[in-house]
N, CA, C and O atoms as a GROMACS GRO file, in nm:
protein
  188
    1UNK      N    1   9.569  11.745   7.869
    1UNK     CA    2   9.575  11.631   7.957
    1UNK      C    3   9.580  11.502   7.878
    1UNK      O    4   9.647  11.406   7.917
    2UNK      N    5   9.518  11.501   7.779
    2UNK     CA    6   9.520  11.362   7.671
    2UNK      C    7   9.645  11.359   7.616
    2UNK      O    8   9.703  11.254   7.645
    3UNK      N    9   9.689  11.409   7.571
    3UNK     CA   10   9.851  11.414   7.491
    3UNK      C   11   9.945  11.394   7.610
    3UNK      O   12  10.061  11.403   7.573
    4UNK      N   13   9.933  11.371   7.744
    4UNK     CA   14  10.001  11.438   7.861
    4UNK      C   15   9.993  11.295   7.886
    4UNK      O   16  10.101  11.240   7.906
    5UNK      N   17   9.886  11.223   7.887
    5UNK     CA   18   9.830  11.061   7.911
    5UNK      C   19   9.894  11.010   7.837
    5UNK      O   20   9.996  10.947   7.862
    6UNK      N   21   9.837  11.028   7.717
    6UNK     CA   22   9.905  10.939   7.654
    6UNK      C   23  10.083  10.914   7.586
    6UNK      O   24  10.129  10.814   7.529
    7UNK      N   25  10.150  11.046   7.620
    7UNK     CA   26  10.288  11.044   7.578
    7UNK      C   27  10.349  10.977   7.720
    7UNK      O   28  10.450  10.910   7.698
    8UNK      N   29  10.296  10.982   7.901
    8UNK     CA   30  10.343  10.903   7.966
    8UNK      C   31  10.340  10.753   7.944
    8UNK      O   32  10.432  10.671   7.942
    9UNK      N   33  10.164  10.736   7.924
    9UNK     CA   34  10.113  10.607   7.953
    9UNK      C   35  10.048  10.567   8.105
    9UNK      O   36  10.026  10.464   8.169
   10UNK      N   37  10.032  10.709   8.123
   10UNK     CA   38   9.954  10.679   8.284
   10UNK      C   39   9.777  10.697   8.197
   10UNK      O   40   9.747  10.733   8.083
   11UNK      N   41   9.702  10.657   8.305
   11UNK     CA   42   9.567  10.665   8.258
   11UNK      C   43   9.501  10.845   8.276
   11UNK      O   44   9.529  10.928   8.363
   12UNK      N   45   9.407  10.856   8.155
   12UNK     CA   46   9.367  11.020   8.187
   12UNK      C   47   9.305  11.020   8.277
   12UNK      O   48   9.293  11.136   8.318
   13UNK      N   49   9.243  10.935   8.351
   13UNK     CA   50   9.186  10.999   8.469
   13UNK      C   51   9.283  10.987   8.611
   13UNK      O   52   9.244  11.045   8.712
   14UNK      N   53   9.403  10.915   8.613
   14UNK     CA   54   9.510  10.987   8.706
   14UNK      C   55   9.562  11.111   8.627
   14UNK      O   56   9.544  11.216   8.689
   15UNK      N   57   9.605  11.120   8.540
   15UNK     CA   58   9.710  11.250   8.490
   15UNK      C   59   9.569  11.367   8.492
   15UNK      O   60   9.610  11.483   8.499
   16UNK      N   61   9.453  11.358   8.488
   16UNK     CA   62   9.326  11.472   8.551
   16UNK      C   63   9.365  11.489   8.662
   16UNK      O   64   9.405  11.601   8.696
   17UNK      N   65   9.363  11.379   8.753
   17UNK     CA   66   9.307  11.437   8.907
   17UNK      C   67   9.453  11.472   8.944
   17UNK      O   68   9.459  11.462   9.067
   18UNK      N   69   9.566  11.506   8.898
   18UNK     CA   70   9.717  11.500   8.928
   18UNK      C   71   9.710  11.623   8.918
   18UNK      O   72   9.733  11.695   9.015
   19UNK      N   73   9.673  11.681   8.776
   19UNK     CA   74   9.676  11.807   8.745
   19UNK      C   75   9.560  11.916   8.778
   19UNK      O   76   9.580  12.037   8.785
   20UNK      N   77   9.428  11.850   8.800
   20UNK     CA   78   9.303  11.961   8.826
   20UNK      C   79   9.284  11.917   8.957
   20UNK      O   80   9.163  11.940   8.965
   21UNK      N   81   9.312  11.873   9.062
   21UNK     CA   82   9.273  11.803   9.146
   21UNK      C   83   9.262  11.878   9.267
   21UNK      O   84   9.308  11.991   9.252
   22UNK      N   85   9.215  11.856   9.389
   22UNK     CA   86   9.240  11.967   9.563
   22UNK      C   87   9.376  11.982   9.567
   22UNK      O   88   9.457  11.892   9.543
   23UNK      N   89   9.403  12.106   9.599
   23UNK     CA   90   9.563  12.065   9.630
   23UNK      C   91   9.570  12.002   9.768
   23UNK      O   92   9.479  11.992   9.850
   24UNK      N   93   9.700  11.960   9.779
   24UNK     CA   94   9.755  11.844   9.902
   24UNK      C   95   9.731  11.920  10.077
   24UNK      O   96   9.817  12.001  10.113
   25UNK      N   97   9.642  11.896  10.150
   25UNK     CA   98   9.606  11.978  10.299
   25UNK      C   99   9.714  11.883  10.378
   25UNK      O  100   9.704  11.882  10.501
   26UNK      N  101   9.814  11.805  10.317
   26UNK     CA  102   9.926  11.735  10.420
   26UNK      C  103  10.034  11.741  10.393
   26UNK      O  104  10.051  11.742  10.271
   27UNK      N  105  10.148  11.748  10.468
   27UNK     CA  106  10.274  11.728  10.413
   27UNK      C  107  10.283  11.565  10.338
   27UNK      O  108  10.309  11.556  10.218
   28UNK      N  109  10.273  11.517  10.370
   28UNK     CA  110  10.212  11.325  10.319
   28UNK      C  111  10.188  11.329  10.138
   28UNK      O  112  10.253  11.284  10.044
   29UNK      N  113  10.030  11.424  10.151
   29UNK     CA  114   9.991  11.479  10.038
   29UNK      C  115  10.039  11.546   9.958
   29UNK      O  116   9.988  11.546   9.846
   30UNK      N  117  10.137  11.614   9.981
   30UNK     CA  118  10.230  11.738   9.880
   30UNK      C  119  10.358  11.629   9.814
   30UNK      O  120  10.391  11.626   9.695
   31UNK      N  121  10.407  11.555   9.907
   31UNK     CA  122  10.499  11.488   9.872
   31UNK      C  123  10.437  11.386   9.770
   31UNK      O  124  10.500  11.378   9.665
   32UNK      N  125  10.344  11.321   9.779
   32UNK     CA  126  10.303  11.241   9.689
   32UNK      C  127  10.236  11.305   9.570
   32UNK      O  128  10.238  11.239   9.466
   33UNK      N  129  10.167  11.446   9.567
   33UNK     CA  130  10.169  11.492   9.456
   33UNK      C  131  10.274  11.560   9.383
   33UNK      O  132  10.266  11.582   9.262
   34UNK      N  133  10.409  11.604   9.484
   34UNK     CA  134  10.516  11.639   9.397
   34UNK      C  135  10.612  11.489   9.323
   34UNK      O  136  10.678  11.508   9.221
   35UNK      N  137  10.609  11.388   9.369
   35UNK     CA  138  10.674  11.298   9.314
   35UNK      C  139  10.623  11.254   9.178
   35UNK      O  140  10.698  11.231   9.084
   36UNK      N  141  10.441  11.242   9.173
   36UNK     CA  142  10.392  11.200   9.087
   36UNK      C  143  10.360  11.326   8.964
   36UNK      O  144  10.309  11.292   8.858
   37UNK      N  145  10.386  11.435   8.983
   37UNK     CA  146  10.454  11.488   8.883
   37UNK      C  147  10.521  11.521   8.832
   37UNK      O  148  10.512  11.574   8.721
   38UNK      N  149  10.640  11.493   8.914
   38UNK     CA  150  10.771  11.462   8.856
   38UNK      C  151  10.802  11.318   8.786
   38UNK      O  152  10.901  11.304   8.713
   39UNK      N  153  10.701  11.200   8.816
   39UNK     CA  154  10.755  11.085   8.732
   39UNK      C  155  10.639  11.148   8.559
   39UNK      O  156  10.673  11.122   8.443
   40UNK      N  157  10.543  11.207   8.589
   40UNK     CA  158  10.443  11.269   8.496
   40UNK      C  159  10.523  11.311   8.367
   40UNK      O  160  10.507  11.271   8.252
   41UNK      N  161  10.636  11.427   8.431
   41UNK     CA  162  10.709  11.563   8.357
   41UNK      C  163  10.846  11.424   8.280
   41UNK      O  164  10.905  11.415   8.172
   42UNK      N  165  10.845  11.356   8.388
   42UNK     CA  166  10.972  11.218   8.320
   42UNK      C  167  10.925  11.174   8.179
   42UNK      O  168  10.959  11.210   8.067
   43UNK      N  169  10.813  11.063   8.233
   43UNK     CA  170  10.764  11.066   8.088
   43UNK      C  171  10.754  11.064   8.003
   43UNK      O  172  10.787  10.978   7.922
   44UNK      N  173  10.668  11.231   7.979
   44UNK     CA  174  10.675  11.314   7.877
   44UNK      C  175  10.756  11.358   7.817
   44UNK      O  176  10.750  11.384   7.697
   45UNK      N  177  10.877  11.383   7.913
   45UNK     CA  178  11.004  11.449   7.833
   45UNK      C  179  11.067  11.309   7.737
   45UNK      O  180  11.096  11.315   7.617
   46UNK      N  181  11.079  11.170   7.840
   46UNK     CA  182  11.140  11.125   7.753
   46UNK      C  183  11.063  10.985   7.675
   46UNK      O  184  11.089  10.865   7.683
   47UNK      N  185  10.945  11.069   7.588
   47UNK     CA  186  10.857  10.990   7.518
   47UNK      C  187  10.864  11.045   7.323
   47UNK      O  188  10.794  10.988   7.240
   0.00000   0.00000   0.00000
């Protein structure tokens, strides 16, 4: 999760609760956790 933080530049305690977090009980919720790990996986790839 630290290398994951810091190669985006999001803070470790969003890129924690992104990745260990409840999963999403809404459609609302799924969508906003699938976007934000897709800008996550962005990133990283291009860091």
């Amino acid at each position: 999760m630290r290398a994951a933080a810091a190669a985006s530049g999001m803070p470790l305690t969003h890129v924690a609760a992104l990745l260990t977090g409840p999963p999403p009980t809404t459609d609302v919720e799924l969508h906003t956790v699938a976007s934000s790990l897709t800008e996550l996986e962005e990133r990283v790839r291009t860091s």
